[in-house]
C-alpha positions as CSV (number, residue, x, y, z in Angstrom):
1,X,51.2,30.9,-13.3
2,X,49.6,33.9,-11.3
3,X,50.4,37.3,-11.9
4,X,49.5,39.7,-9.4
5,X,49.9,44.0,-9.6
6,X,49.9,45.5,-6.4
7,X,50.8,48.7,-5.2
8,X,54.3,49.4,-4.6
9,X,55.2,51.0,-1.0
10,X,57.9,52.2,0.5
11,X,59.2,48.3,1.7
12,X,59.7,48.0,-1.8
13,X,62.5,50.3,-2.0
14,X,65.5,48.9,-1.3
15,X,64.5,46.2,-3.7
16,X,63.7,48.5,-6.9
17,X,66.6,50.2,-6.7
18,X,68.4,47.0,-7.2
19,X,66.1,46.1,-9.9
20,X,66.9,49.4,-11.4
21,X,70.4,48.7,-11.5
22,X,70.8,45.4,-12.5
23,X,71.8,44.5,-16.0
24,X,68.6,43.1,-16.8
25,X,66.9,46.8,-16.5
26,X,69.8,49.7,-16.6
27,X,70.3,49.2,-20.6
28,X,66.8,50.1,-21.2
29,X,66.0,52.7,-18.7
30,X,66.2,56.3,-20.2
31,X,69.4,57.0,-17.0
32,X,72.7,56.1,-18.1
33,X,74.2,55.9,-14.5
34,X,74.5,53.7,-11.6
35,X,71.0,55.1,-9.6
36,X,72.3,56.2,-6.1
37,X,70.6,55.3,-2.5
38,X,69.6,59.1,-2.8
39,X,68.2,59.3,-5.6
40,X,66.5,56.4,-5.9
41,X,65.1,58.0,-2.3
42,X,63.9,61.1,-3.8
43,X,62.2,59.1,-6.7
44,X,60.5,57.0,-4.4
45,X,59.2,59.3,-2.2
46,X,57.5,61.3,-5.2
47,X,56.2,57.3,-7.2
48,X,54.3,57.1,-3.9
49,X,52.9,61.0,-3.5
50,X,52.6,62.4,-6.5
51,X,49.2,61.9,-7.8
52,X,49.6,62.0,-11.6
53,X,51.5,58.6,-11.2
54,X,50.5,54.8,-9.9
55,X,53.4,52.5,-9.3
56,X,52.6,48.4,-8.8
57,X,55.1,45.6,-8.2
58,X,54.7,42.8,-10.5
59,X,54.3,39.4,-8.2
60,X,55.0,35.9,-10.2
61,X,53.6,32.9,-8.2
62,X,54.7,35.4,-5.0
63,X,57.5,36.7,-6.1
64,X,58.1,40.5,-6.8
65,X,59.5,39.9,-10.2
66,X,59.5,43.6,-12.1
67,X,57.2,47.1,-11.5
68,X,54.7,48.2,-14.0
69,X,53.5,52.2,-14.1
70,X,51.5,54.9,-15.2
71,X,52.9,58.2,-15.0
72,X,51.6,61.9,-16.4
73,X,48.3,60.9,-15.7
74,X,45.4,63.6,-17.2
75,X,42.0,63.3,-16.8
76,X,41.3,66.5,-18.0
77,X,42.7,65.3,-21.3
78,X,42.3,61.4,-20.6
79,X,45.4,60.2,-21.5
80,X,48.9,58.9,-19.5
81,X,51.8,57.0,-20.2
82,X,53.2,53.8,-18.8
83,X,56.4,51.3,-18.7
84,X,57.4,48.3,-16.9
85,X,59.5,45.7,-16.6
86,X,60.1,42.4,-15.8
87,X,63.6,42.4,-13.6
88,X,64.0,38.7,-13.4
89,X,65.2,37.5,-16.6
90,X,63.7,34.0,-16.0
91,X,60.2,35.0,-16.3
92,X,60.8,36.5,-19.9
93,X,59.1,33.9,-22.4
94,X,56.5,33.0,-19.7
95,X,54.0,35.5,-20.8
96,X,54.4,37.5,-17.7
97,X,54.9,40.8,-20.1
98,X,51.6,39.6,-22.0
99,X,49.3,39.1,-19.0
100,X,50.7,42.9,-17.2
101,X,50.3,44.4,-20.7
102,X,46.2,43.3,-21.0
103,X,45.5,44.4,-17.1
104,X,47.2,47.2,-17.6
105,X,45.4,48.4,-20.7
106,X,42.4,47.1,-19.4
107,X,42.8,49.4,-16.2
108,X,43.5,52.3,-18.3
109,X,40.8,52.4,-20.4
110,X,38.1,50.5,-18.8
111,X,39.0,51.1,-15.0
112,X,40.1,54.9,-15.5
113,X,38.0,55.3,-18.8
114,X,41.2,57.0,-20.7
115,X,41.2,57.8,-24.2
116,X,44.7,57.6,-24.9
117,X,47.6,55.7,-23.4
118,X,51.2,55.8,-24.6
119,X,54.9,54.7,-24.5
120,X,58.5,55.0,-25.5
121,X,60.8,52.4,-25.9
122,X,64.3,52.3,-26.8
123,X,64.6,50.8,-30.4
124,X,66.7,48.4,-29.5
125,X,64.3,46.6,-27.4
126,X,62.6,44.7,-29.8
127,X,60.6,42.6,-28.0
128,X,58.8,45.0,-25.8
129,X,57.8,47.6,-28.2
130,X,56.5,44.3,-31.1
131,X,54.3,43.4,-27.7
132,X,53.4,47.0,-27.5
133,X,52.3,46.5,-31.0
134,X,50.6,42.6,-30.7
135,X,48.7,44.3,-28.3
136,X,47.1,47.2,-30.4
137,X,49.3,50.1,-30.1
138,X,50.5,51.9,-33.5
139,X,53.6,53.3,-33.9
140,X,53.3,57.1,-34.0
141,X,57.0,58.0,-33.8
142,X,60.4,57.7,-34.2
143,X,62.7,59.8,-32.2
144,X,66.2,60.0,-33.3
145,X,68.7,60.2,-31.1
146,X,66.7,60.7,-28.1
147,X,68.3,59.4,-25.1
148,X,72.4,59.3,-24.6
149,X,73.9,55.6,-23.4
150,X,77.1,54.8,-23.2
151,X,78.2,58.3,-24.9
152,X,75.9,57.8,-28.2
153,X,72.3,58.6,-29.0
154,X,69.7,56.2,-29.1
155,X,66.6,55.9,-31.0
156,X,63.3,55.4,-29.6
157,X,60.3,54.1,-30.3
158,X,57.1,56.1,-29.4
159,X,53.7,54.2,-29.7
160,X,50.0,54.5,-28.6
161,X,46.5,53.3,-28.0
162,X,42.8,54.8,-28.4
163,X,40.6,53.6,-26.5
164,X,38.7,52.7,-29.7
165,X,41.4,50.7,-30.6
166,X,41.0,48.7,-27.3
167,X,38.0,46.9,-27.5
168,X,39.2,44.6,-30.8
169,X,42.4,45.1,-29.1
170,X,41.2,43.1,-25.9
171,X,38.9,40.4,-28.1
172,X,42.0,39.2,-29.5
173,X,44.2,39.6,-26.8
174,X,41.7,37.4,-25.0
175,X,41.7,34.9,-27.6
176,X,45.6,34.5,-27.4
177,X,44.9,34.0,-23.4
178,X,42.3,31.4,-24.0
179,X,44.2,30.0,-26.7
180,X,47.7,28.7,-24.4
181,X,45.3,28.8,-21.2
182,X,46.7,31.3,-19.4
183,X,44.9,34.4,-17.3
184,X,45.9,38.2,-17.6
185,X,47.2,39.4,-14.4
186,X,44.8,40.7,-11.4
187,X,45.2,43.8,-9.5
188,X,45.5,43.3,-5.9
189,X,43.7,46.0,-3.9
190,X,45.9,48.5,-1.5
């Protein structure tokens, strides 16, 4: 298995807003809507300009299979927030999410030398936000009725990372990789 972050471009378009849509995404993006050609246009144009954001697509084997990000990027006050997701449901279970989560974090606070990074998810995603926490990150919050899906509020998760919390963080981490033989994923260059 190879996992591969590169930088999303504007070929990648038409493809993410399908991902966006789909039913394996929509129910846990913050948007409760069907995303239009539009807007999806206007967001894309500012994932690739705006500076205080990095998009990659997330390549299995080849294959764009989901899009990883960091977004409100400070380096005055060394800290960002990310997401991703894994669009194809058949790569969940393969350790895709595990090996984006440790070259992500590893780029964050190693790469960009951040000192905090941090992340909502919705509650009901389970298995993202206990990866979140496998990997180091400490719940710091629970917000209440946060978002609105489906005409109800939702609760949401909010966790983060020091990057003194990285280091024994990445020794284990590693471990787990060595452990089933598998690599994190590698970023490829623009």
């Amino acid at each position: 298995m190879s996992v591969i972050l590169r930088p999303l471009t504007a070929a990648d378009g038409p493809k993410v807003l399908d991902w966006r849509n789909s039913e394996a995404v929509a129910p846990y993006m913050y948007s409760d809507h069907q995303i239009t050609l539009a807007e999806h246009q206007t967001w894309l144009a500012a994932a690739l300009r705006l500076p205080d954001r990095a998009f990659w697509v997330i390549e299995l084997d080849g294959a764009g299979v989901g899009l990883a990000n960091l977004a409100r990027i400070d380096l005055v006050n060394r800290r960002c927030e990310w997401a991703y997701y894994l669009a194809d449901p058949a790569t969940r279970g393969q350790g895709v999410g595990q090996a984006v989560e440790f070259a992500m974090l590893s780029h964050v606070f190693e790469t960009l030398k951040l000192n905090r990074l941090w992340c909502e998810v919705l509650v009901e995603n389970e298995a993202v936000w206990t990866l979140h926490e496998r990997f180091g990150f400490t719940r710091e919050a629970l917000f209440r009725d946060h978002v609105i899906k489906s005409g109800r509020g939702r609760d949401v998760v909010g966790l983060g990372m020091l990057a003194r919390d990285w280091p024994a963080a990445r020794d284990a981490a590693l471990a787990r990789f060595q452990a089933r033989g598998t690599a994190p994923a590698r970023f490829r260059p623009d």
